[in-house]
C-alpha positions as CSV (number, residue, x, y, z in Angstrom):
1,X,53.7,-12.5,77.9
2,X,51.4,-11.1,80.4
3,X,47.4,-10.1,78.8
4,X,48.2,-6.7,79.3
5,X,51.4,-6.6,77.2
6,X,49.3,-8.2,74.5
7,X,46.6,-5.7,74.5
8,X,49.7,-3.1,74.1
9,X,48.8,-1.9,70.4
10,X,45.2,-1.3,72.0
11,X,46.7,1.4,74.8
12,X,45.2,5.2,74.2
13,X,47.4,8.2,72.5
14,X,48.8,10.2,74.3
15,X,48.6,13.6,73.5
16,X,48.0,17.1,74.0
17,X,45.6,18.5,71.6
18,X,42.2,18.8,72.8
19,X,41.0,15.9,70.2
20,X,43.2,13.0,69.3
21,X,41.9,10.1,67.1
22,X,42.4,6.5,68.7
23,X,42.9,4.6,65.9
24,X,40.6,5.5,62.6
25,X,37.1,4.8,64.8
26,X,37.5,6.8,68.3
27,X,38.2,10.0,69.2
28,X,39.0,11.0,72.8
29,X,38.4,14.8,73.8
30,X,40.4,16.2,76.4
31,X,38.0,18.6,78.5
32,X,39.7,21.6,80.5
33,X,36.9,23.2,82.5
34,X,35.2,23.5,78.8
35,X,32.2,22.6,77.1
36,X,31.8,20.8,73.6
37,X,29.3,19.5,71.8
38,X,29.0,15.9,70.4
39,X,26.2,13.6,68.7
40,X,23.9,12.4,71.1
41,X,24.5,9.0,73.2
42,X,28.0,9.1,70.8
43,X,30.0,8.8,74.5
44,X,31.6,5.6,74.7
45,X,34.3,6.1,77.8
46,X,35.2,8.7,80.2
47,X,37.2,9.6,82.7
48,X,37.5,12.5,85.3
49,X,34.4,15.0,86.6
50,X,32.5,15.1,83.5
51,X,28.9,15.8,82.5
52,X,26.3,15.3,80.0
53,X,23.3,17.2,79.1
54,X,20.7,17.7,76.2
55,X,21.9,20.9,74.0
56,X,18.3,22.0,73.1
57,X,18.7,23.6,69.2
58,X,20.8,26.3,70.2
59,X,18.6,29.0,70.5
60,X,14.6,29.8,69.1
61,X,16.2,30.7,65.5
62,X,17.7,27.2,65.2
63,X,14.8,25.4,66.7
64,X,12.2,26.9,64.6
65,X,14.2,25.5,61.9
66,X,14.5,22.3,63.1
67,X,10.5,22.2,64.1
68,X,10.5,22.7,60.1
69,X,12.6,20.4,58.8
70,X,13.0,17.7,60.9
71,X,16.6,18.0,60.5
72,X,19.6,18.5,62.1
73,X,22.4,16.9,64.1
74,X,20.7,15.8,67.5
75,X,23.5,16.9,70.0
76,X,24.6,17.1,73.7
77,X,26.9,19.5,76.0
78,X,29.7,18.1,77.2
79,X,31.4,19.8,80.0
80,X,33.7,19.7,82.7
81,X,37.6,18.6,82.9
82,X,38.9,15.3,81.8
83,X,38.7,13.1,78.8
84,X,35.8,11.4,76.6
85,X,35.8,8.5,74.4
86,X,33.3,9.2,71.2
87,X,32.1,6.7,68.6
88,X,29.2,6.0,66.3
89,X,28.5,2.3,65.4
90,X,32.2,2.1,64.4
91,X,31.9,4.2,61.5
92,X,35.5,5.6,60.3
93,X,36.3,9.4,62.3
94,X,38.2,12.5,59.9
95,X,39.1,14.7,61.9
96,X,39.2,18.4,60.9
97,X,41.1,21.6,62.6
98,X,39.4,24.6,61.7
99,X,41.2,28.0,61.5
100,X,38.6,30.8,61.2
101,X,37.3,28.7,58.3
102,X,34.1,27.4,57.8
103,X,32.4,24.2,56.5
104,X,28.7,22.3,55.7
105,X,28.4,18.8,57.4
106,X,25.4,16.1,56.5
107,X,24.2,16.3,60.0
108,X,24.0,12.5,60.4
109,X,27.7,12.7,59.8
110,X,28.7,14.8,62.7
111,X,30.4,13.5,65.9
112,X,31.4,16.6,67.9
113,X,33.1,19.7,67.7
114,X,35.3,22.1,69.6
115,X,33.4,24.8,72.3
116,X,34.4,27.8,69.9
117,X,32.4,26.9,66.9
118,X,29.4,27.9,66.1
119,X,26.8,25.9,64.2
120,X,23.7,26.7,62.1
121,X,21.0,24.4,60.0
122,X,21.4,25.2,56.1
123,X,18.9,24.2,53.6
124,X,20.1,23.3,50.1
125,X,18.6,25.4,47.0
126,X,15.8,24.2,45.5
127,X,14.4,21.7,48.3
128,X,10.8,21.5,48.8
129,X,9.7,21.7,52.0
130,X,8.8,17.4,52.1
131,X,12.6,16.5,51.2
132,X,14.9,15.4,53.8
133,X,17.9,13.2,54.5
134,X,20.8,15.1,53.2
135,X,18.6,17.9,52.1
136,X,19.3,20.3,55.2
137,X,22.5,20.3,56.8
138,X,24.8,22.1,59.3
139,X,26.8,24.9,58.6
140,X,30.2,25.0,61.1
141,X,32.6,27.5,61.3
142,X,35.1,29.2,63.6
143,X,38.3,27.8,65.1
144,X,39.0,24.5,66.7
145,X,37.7,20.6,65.6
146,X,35.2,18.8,63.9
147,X,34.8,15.3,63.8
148,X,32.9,14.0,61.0
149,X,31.7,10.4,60.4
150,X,32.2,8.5,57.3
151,X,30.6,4.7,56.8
152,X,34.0,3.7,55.3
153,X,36.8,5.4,54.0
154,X,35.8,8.5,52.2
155,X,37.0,10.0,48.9
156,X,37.8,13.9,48.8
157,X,36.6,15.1,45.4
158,X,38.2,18.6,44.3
159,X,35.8,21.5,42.6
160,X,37.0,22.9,40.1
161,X,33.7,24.9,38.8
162,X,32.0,21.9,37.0
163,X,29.2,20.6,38.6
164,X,29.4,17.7,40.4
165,X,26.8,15.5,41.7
166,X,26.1,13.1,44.2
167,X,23.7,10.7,46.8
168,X,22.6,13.2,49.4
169,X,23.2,10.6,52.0
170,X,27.0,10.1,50.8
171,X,28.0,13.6,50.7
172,X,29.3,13.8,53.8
173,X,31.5,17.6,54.2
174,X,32.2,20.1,51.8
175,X,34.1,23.3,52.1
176,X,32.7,26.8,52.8
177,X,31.4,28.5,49.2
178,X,30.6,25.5,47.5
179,X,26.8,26.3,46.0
180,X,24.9,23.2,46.5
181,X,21.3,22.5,44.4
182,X,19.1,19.3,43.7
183,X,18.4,17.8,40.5
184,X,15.7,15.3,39.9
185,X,15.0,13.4,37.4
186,X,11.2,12.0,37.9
187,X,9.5,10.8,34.3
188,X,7.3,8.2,33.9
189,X,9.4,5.3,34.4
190,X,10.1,6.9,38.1
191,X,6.3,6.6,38.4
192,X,5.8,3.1,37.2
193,X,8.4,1.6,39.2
194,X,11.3,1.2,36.5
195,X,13.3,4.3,37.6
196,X,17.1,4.4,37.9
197,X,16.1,4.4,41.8
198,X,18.6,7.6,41.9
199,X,15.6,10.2,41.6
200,X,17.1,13.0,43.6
201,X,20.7,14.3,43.6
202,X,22.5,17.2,45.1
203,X,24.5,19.0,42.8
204,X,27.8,20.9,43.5
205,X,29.1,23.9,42.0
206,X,31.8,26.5,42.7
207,X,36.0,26.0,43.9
208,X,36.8,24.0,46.8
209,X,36.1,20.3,47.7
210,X,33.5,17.4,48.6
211,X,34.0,14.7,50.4
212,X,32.1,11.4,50.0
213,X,31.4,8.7,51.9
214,X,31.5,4.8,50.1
215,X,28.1,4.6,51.7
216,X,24.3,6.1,51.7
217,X,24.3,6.2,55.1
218,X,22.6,4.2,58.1
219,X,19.0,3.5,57.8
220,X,19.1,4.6,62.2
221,X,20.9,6.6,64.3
222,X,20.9,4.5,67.2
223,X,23.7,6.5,69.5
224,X,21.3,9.5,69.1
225,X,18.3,7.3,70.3
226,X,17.4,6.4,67.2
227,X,15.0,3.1,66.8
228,X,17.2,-0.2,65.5
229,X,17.4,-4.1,65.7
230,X,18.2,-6.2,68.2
231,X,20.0,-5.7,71.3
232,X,22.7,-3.8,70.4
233,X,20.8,-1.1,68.6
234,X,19.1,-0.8,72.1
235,X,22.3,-0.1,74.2
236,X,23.7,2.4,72.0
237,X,21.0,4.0,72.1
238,X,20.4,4.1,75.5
239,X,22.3,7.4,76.9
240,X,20.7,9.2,73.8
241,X,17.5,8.4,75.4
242,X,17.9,9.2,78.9
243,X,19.8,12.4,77.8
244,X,17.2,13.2,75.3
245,X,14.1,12.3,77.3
């Protein structure tokens, strides 16, 4: 048996949707003379003309509220005509096809989406202005694909009007009309030292779904530039950089 036969179960899918998951870590996005957008340094492999670029914040609305919150997905344009490899430090891919429908995403969660949706920075009720992580998030909707990132396989919890509650950093999606709030629980024993260390969690209310992650979440980002350990965390992080400037 020649290498290459061996390697077979390895070989790309073939298809024809615009994004098609290679196995549960990869996606590859076929480009037609489009552009997409995609987690910063999260490009793995190409092929064909394609280029890469910063995407800014989208506009002075959206970058005023980033300047605020420190928040938000830290993305690149991808454009031209052929196909892309995306990954992010192996975490697990879902991903969605959106049909005029619209969704909230933790942005340290989201890989890429499709060139017709359209993407805004949400902030949970009730967050003071020093929370983050989890505590501002983007809002997706239109038609076309999301991939989101999950640090194992995720569970997909269905609303049904009781509150549920969760890790900021482990809710990863929910669906559109889903309220979202915090509750804290800071006493003494939060003050001393002897908390639960589960001070702050968001709360879900409404109809519709959550999906969690069995994780909460990477201390860095290193495909978006992000500082890490050791030599790795430096290469993955290197097209974010130069991208990113």
């Amino acid at each position: 048996m020649s290498v290459e036969a061996s390697l077979n179960e390895f070989k790309e899918t073939a298809g024809t949707e615009a994004f098609e998951m290679q196995g549960s870590k990869m996606v590859k996005v076929q480009l037609r003379d489009e552009t997409i957008q995609a987690k910063l340094g999260s490009m793995v492999a190409y092929q064909g003309d394609v280029k890469f670029e910063h995407a800014g914040s989208g506009g002075l609305k959206r970058m005023a509220k980033k300047a605020v919150t420190g928040e938000g997905a830290q993305l690149m344009k991808i454009s031209g005509s052929g196909e892309v490899f995306l990954a992010d430090l192996a975490q697990e891919i879902q991903l969605l096809k959106l049909s005029d429908e619209a969704i909230t995403v933790n942005g340290a969660n989201l890989l890429a989406f499709d060139a017709d949706i359209d993407w805004d920075i949400k902030k949970v009720d009730g967050v003071s202005g020093f929370m983050g992580g989890g505590m501002f998030n983007t809002h997706l909707s239109g038609s076309g694909y999301v991939g989101i990132l999950s640090d194992g396989p995720p569970v997909l919890l269905e609303l049904d009007g009781t509150d549920t509650f969760a890790d900021p950093q482990a809710a990863i999606t929910w669906s559109d009309g889903v309220k979202t709030s915090v509750k804290t629980d800071v006493n003494l024993k939060t003050f001393i030292g002897r908390g639960s260390g589960e001070t702050v969690q968001m709360a879900f209310s409404g109809n519709g779904w959550l999906l969690i992650q069995p994780s909460e979440g990477r201390v860095t980002s290193t495909a978006a530039g992000g500082s890490g350990g050791g030599a790795a965390s430096s290469a993955s992080g290197a097209l974010g950089k130069l991208i990113g400037g």
